[in-house]
C-alpha positions as CSV (number, residue, x, y, z in Angstrom):
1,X,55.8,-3.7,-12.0
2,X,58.6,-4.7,-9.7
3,X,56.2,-6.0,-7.1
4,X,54.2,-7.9,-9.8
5,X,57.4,-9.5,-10.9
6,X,58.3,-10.2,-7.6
7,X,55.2,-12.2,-6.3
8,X,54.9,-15.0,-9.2
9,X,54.5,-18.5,-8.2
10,X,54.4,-17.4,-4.6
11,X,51.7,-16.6,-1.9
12,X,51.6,-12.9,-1.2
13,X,50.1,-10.2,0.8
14,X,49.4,-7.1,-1.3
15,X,47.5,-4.9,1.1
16,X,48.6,-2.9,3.7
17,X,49.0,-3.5,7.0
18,X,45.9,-0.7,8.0
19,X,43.6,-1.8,4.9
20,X,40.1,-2.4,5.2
21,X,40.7,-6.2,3.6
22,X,43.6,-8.2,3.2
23,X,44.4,-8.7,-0.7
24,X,46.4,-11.4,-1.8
25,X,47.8,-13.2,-4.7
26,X,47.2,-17.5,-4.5
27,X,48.6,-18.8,-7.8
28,X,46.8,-21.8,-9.0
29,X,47.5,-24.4,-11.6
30,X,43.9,-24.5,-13.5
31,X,45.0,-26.9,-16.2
32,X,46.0,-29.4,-13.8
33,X,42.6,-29.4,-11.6
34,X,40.7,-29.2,-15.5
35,X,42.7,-32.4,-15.6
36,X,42.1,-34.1,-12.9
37,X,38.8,-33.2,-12.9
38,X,38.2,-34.8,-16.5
39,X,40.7,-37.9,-15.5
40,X,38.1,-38.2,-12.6
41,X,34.8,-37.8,-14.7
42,X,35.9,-40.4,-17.3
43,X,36.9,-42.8,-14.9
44,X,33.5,-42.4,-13.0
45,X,31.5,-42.6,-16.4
46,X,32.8,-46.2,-17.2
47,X,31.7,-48.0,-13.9
């Protein structure tokens, strides 16, 4: 949808103002935490 298209990459408040709970779209970047998070483990595993 428009609003789909419209919200990529970007923080976003989905909900209403009178909903129940506050929905909202956080983009992440999972492949860059897995590596960091690997980076970080192999580093630790050698000292």
């Amino acid at each position: 949808s428009a609003l789909n298209a419209s919200t990529r990459a970007t923080e976003t408040v989905l909900s209403t103002p009178g909903s129940r709970v506050k929905l909202m779209v956080i983009p992440t970047n999972e492949e860059l935490v897995v590596a960091r998070e690997t980076k970080r483990l192999l580093e630790n595993s050698r000292n």
